[in-house]
Every structure is written in structure tokens, then in C-alpha cells.
C-alpha positions, 0 to 999 in steps of 0.5 A: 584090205579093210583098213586100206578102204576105210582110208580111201572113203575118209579121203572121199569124204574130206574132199567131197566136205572141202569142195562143197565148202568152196564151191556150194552145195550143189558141187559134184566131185567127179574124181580125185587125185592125191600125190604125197612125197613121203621118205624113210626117216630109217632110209634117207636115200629111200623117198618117193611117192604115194599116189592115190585116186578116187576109185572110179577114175580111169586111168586117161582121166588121171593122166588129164587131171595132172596134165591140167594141175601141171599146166596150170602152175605153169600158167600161173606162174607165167602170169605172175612173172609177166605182172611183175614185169609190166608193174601191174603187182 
């Protein structure tokens, strides 16, 4: 389990590093949420994923930072198709 925790605070950390690069100093990250798509190279048929959050965030708080990454995206792309459409690129 120590390794497990070890892992888990280099997250924290990088993330934390990277927000106050991007927003300022003054930037508090309130929670987090990691999705990665890993496969088997051994089990070709056996991929998934592996999802991990910061520890204190609660559940309904994971289900409301994915719905806002996925509502997002979609967002974003409504935004780029309607550019393309009028020529405003």
C-alpha cells in the first residue's frame, strides 16, 4: 500500500505543479480525476481502464467533473463545426 500512496501524492503534486504553472500561484486545486485506457500486450482482447481521483473527492464530485469534461468536448466541437461552417476559422 505504500507504494500505492506514494504514487497517488507524485500525482497530486504534478498536478498541483502544473495548475499553478497555468493559472498562478494563488490557484487552489479542489479535486482531480485521472482516466487512462491501458491494455495487455500479453491479452490483446483485455483493455480497460484505470481511473483514479484525488482522495477527498466524493463521489457525486467525480461523476460532476466528468460530466463537465464530456460536456465540454462536445461543446467545443459544436463550436468548431459551426466556425467551419459560417468561414469564421
Amino acid at each position: 500500500m505504500g507504494k500505492y500512496k506514494e504514487g497517488v501524492n507524485a500525482i497530486e503534486d504534478a498536478i498541483n505543479g502544473h495548475i499553478k504553472e497555468q493559472k498562478g500561484n494563488s490557484s487552489i486545486v479542489t479535486g482531480w480525476i485521472i482516466i487512462a485506457s491501458v491494455s495487455d500486450a500479453t491479452s490483446p482482447r483485455a483493455d480497460g481502464y484505470v481511473l483514479q481521483s484525488s482522495e477527498a473527492l466524493s463521489h457525486h464530485g467525480q461523476v460532476g467533473l466528468l460530466q463537465t469534461a464530456v460536456d465540454d468536448k462536445r461543446n467545443l466541437g459544436l463550436m468548431a463545426t459551426i466556425k467551419a461552417v459560417m468561414g469564421d476559422d
